[in-house]
PAVO-288707 format. One record per residue (C-alpha): x, y, z. Coordinates in steps of 0.2 Angstrom, whole numbers, plus 2048, in hexadecimal, padded with zeros to 3 digits. Example, Ala and Ser with C-alpha at 12.3 -4.5 7.8 and 13.67 -1.06 7.14 Angstrom:
83E7EA827/8447FB824/
***
This chain:
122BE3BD8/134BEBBD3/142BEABDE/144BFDBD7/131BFEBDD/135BF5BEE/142BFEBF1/13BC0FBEE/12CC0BBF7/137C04C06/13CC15C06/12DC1EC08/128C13C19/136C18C1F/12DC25C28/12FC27C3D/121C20C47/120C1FC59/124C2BC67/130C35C57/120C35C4C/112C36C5A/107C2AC52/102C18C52/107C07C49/0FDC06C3A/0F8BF1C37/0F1BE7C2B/0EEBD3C32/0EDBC9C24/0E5BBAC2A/0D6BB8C34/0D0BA6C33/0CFB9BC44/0DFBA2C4E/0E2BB2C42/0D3BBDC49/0D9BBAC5D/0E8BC0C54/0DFBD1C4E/0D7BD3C5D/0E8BD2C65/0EFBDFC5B/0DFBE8C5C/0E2BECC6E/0F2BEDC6D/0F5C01C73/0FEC0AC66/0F8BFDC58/0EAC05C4A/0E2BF4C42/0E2BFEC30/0E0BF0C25/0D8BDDC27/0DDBD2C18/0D6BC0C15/0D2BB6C06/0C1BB1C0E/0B5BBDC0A/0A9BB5C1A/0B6BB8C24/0B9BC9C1E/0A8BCEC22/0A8BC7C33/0B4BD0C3A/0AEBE0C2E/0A2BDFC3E/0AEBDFC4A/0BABECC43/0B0BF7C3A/0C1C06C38/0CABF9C2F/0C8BF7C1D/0C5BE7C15/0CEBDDC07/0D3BCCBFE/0E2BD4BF9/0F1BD7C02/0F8BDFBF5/0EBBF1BFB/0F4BF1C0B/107BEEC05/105BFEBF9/0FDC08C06/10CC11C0D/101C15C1D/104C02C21/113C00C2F/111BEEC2F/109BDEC2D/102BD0C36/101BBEC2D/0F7BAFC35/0F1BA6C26/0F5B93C1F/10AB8FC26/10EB8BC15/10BB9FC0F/114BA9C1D/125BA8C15/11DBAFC04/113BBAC0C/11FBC1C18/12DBC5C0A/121BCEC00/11CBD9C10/12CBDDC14/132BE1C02/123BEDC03/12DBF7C13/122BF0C1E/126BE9C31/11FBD4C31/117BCBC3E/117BBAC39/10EBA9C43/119B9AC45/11FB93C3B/129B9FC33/129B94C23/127B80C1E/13DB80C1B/14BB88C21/150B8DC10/13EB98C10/143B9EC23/152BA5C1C/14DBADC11/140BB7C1A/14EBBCC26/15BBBFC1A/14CBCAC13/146BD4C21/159BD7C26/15ABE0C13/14CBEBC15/150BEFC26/140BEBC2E/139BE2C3B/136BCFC3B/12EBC7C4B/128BB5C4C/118BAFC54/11FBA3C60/111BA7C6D/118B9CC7D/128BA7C7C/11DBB5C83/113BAAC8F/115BB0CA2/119B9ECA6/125B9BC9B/12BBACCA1/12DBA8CB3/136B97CAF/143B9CCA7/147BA9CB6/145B99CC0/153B91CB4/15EBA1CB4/15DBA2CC7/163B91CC9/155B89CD2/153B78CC7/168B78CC6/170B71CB6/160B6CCA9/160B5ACA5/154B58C9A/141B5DC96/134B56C8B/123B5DC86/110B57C80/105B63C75/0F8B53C71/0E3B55C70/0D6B50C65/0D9B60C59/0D8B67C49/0DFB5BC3C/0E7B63C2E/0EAB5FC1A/0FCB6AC18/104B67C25/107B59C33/105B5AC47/11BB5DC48/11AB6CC3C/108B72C43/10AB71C57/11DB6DC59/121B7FC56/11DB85C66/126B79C70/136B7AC68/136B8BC69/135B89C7C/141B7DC7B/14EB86C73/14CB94C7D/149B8DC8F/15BB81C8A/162B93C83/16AB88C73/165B82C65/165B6CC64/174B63C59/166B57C53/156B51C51/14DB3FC4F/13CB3DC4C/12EB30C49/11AB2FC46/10EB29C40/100B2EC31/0EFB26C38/0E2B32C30/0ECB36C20/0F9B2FC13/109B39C17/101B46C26/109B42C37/0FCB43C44/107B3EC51/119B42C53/126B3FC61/138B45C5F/146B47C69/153B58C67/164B54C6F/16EB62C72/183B62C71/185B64C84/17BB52C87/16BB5AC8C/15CB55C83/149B58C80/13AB4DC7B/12BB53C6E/11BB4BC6E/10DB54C65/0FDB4CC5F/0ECB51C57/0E5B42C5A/0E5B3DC6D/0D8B3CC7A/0E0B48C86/0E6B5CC83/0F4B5EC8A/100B6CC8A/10DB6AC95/122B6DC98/12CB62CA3/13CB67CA7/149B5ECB1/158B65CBC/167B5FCC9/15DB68CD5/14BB6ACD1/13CB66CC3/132B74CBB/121B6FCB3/116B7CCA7/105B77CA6/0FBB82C99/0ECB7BC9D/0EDB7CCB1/0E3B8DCB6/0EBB93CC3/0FCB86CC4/103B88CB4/114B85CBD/118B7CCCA/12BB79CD1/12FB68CDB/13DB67CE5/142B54CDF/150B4ECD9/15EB40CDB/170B45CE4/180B3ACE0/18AB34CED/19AB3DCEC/196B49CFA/192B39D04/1A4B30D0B/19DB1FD0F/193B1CD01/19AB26CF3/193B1DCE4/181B1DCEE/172B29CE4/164B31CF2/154B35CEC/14EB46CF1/13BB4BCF3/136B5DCF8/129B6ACF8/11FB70CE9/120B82CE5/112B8BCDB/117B9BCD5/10BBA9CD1/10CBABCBF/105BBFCB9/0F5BBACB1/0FBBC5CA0/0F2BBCC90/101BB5C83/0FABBBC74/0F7BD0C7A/109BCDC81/111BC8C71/106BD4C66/10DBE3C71/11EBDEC70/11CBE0C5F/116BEFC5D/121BF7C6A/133BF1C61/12BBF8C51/128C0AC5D/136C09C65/141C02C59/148BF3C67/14BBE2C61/13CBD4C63/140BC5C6C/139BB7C5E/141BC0C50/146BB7C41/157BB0C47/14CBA6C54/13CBA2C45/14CB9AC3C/151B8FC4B/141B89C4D/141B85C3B/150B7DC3A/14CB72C47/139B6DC40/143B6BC2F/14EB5EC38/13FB55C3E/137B53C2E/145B4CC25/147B40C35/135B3CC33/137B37C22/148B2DC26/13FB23C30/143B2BC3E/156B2BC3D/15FB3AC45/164B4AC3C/170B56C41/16AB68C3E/17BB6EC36/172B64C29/166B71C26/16BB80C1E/
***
């Protein structure tokens, strides 16, 4: 496609929508393999959303979900929805290693681009989509589901309030015996979600990162990972993500002056708990000023709204592009996240040796 064509065509999309045009988003998922169809039947009931197209090279799994969404017409081709100037926008779920292609052509074809993590395998490739949706003056939001998770939610208020005090540090496990890929390792296929968390619960992005694992199954595929982000005020985080462990864990621990926060994913009904534990220095103690006193407390619960992540992120989407309001993972934040899985990969391949993120461009 012409830039002449792109740009024209940009034109043309640039149609109101919403509440000015009294109709709804217009979407074609592209992607609907194993996590790609809970993401078209997110969008699907998604209020104000119209699944218009469903796109996937898999013609079994084109005919599967034919069944499932009979009003949306079928195709191999992406190409059939990004000429349709019905289209608004586009959801992609497919293989990490096409989003950054995929999502540059959608948005060169005036479309608005929903993306799952990672936003691309380099920061280079992340850039560029950015740099891209910024030219063509459409929306690009990032799949980083646990940023629009009910928990996470609630413990950042818990951090904004003040309850934990000054954040020390905080370290994470996303392990289980689970799907074992061939193009790409555990750090760039589970770490995503943590350090997405990570970056937003610390409200900074870390100065470096270290990292070191191990490939069992295959030459050259990490299956387990653990890595450690320091951040330029001295606060710290630790990564461990695994597809090849006897547990499943998902899980965030987060350690204060004042308090510790845990997010438990796969708790049921204590997804976080708050513990009133912590060590006080001695300095507010005359007699004994270099003396350290342990402190144990209750154990708070919160009630956490029982909203699901997926149909919270998929309706954030589709009210920014309505209402023309900013999305929170946009692609400022899918470049961070980037940055820092880049930084981990060359530590990885340095044995493990620490990189410093303004090394990433």
């Amino acid at each position: 496609m012409s830039r002449t064509a792109t740009r024209k065509q940009t034109k043309e999309q640039a149609r109101p929508i919403g509440a000015a045009g009294k109709r709804d988003l217009r979407l074609c998922a592209v992607g609907v393999g194993n996590w790609g169809r809970h993401v078209l039947s997110a969008f699907a009931r998604t209020p104000n959303c119209q699944v218009a197209y469903v796109c996937d090279a898999d013609a079994t799994a084109l005919t599967r979900e034919a069944g499932r969404f009979p009003g949306a017409r079928q195709t191999a081709r992406i190409d059939d929805a990004l000429n349709d100037p019905e289209v608004d926008a586009v959801s992609i779920a497919t293989d990490a290693m096409t989003h950054a292609r995929l999502a540059i052509a959608a948005l060169r074809a005036g479309k608005h681009v929903f993306v799952e993590k990672p936003l691309a395998m380099s920061a280079a490739d992340a850039r560029a989509v950015l740099e891209t949706a910024r030219s063509v003056g459409r929306k690009l939001m990032v799949g980083h589901l646990l940023e629009y998770h009910p928990a996470v939610a609630a413990v950042e208020r818990l951090l904004r309030h003040g309850d934990a005090g000054e954040l020390y540090y905080a370290y994470t496990q996303r392990i289980n015996l689970g799907v074992v890929r061939k193009d790409e390792n555990a750090w760039w296929s589970l770490a995503s979600h943590d350090v997405a968390v990570i970056c937003r619960l610390f409200g900074a992005e870390p100065e470096s990162v270290s990292a070191a694992g191990q490939s069992f199954l295959q030459a050259g595929i990490e299956d387990v990972v653990f890595a450690t982000l320091k951040f330029g005020d001295g606060r710290m985080a630790h990564v461990h993500v695994s597809w090849l462990d006897p547990h499943k864990v998902r899980k965030v621990t987060l350690v204060g002056a004042r308090k510790m926060i845990t997010f438990d994913d796969m708790s049921a009904n204590e997804k976080v708990r708050v513990y009133d534990k912590g060590a006080d220095r001695g300095e507010h103690v005359t007699e004994f000023p270099d003396v350290i006193t342990l402190r144990t407390g209750d154990i708070v619960i919160p009630k956490i709204a029982g909203d699901e992540p997926l149909l919270v992120e998929c309706r954030h989407f589709v009210e920014s592009v309505l209402a023309e309001t900013p999305v929170l993972t946009d692609g400022e934040n899918g470049l961070r996240v980037v940055r820092v899985l880049e930084a981990g990969q060359r530590s990885l391949r340095g044995g493990g040796g620490l990189v410093k993120l303004r090394e990433i461009e």
